[in-house]
Every structure is written in C-alpha cells, then in structure tokens.
N, C-alpha and C positions, 0 to 999 in steps of 0.2 A: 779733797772734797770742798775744799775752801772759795773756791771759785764764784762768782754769781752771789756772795751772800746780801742778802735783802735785810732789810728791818721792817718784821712782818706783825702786823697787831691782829690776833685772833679773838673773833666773836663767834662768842658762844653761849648757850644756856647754861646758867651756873648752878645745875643741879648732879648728881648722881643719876644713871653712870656716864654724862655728858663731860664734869667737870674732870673725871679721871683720864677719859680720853685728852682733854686739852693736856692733864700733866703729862702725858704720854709723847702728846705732839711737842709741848717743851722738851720735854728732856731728850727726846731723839734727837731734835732737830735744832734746835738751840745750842745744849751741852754738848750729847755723845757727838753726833757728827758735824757741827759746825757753820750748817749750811744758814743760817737765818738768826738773828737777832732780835728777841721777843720782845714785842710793845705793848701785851694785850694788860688787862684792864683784869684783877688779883678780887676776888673776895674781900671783901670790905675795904676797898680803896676810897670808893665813892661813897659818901653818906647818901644814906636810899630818901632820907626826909629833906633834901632843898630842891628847890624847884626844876622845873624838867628843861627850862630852859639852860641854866644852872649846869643839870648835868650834863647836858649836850654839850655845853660851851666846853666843860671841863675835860670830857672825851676827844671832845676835838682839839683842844691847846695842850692837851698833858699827855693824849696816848698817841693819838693819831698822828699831829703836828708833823713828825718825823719819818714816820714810817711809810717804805714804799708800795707793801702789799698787805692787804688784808684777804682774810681767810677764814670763811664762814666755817665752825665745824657744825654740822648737822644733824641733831638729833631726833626722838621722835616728835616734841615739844617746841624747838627752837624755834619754827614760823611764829609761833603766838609772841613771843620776846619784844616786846617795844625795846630795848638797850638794842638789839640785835637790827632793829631797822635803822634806828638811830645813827648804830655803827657805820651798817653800810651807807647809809646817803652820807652820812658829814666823807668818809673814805672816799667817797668819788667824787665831792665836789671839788672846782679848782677856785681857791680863794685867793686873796692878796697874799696871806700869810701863810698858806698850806697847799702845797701843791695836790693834782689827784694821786690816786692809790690805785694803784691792780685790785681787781677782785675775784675770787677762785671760792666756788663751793665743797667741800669734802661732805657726802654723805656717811656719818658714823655706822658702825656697824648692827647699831640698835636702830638704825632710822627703817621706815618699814621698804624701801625701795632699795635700799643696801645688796649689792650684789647682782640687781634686774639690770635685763637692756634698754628697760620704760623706768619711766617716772613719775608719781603724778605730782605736777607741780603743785597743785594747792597745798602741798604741804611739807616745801621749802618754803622762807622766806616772801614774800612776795616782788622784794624792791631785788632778789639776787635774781629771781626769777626771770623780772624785766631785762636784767642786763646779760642773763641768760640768751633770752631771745634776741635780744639787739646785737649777740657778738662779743658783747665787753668783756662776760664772764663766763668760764667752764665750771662745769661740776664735775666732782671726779668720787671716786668711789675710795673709803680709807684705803691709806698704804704706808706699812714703815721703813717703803726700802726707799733710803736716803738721794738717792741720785735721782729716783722717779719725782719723789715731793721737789727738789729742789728742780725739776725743769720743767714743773707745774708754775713755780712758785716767778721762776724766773720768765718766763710766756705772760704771766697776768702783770709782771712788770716790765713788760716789751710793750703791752698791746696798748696799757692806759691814754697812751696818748694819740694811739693810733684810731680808734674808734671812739664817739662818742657817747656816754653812759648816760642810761636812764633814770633821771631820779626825778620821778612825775609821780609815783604813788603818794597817795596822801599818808603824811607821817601817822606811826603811831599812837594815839595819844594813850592809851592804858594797854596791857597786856592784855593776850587777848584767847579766845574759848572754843571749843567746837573740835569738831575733827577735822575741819580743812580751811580755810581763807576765802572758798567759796562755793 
C-alpha cells in the first residue's frame, strides 16, 4: 500500500466528535496502513492569543510548508472554522517558498449531508466550496478503506497543478454563526 504516499495536512474543527474522527483518519492512514504522512495542526500547537496574521504565517511555514495535499474533514460546524478557511487558502496558494497543495473534502459522518447524493453547499466550507465548483477540489463521503482514501488523496495531488484554484472569498476574520454561510 506504500505506493503514491503524500504528506497530507488535515483541517478540521477541533471539537468532539470531529476531532475523533481526525484520530481515526490518522491512525488509519498515517500509522496502520501507511498511505500518507500527517501535517495537520495538534490541539494546542498554536497559541490561540497572538495575532491572526501570526497564526496564519505559522500554519503556513510550520504545517503546510511541506505538505502536498490537504484534506478538509467535514463536520456539522466546520464551515463556521476561520483556522479551516485559513487552511485552505494558505494550502492552494503558490508562493516563493510553498508550493500549492491538493485539496479534497471528506463529509464526516455527523455532517448533515453524509451519505445523500445532494449537498447543500452552504454548509461546507465556503473557500472548498469555490474550488469545488471550479474543478480544483472533490468532496467525498467518509471511508476507511485504505486504497479508496489513498486514490482520493493521490487525484487532489495530480490535479493541483492542472487546474487553477479559487481563493477569492474574502478570508475569515472571526469564527462564524448561523445555520449556513448564506
């Protein structure tokens, strides 16, 4: 299964039962089967008190930097996520010093569209949404069977360079409310 492995940074809401799911997506795909190499961003790495430019910078030179796919997990809250939008725009830009990143949405299994053949988008992401439509990125529905995620994972890091990603939403500035983005 070794084949294709990536170094993939996963955003996600850092709450229950969202954050269980990420240990989930680590240890499967990480550890037991080998397929990806985690970069994502650990409960209390980042001090939440300096500034937002700050933490941006820091997401993007310390987690992102290296990694070639990011991978939204999706829960029912995670749209509201300012860290989560954050993620994905620094992930698809192409800088001097950071090349872009794939990007792939997984809807967890608590997300209210989990399992449908519709989706309403207001309540993904907004910025994965855009790249959604534009081509850049899939949404897929959770899976732990190791050869499906790892030719998810290996398609969002084929395509990055083949299409060009959307990052025209205006950033997050504070976390955000409501039942949908719009």
């Amino acid at each position: 299964m070794a084949n294709n492995i990536h170094k993939v940074f996963v955003s996600y809401h850092h709450t229950h039962p969202d954050q269980t799911y990420r240990n989930q997506f680590e240890q499967l795909f990480a550890n037991a089967y080998g397929i990806m190499v985690s970069k994502s961003v650990q409960i209390g790495d980042i001090n939440p008190n300096i500034q937002t430019d700050t933490i941006r910078q820091k997401i993007r030179d310390e987690y992102l930097r290296d990694s070639t796919v990011t991978v939204v997990l999706i829960g029912q809250e995670t749209w509201q996520r300012k860290h989560v939008d954050w993620e994905i725009s620094s992930s698809i830009r192409h800088t001097q010093y950071n090349s872009r990143s794939g990007l792939l949405g997984i809807l967890l299994p608590n997300h209210p569209n989990f399992g449908s053949d519709k989706y309403n988008p207001h309540i993904i992401p907004p910025r994965l949404y855009d790249n959604i439509k534009c081509g850049f990125a899939q949404l897929y529905d959770w899976n732990t069977n190791p050869y499906t995620v790892q030719q998810w994972i290996h398609k969002a890091f084929e395509d990055r360079n083949k299409i060009n990603p959307d990052n025209s939403y205006p950033h997050f500035v504070n976390n955000r409310t409501g039942n949908q983005w719009q």
